[in-house]
C-alpha positions as a printed Julia matrix, in Angstrom:
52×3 Matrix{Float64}:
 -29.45  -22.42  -11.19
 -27.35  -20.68  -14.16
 -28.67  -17.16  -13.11
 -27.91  -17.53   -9.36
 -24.01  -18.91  -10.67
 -23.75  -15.96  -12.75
 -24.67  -13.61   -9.94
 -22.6   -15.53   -7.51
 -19.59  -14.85   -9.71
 -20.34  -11.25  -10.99
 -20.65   -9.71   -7.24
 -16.59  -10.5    -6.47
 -16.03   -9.19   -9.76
 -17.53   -5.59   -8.56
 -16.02   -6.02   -4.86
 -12.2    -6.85   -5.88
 -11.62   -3.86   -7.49
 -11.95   -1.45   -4.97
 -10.29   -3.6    -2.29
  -7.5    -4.24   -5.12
  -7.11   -0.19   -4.96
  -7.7     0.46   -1.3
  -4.71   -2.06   -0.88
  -2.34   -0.58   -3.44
  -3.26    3.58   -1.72
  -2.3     2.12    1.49
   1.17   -0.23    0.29
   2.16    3.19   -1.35
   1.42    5.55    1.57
   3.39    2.89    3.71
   6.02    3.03    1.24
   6.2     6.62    1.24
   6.19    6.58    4.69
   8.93    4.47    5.09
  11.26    5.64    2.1
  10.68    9.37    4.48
  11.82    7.59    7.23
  14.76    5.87    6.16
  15.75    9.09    4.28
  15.61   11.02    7.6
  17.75    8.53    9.57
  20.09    8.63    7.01
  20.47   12.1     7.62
  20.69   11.71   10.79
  24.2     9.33   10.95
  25.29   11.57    8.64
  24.93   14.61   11.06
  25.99   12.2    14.03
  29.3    11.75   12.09
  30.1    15.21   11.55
  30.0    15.95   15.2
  31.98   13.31   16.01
């Protein structure tokens, strides 16, 4: 019973860690992505408000 515990709790142990970093790659990609984005719109009033 103790050994099939321990393995029980050792195989999340190994799993979370790579899902922990696969999840913080793809937050800061989508960050990226969106600081880009709101960058570029930003530009874009600002260019809208010179031709006006």
């Amino acid at each position: 019973m103790k050994s099939e515990k321990q393995q029980q709790q050792s195989v999340p142990m190994t799993i979370q860690p790579s899902v922990l970093r696969q999840n913080n790659s793809l937050s800061s990609l989508l960050n990226s992505e969106n600081h880009q984005q709101s960058n570029s719109l930003k530009n874009q009033t600002k260019n809208n408000g010179q031709n006006f």
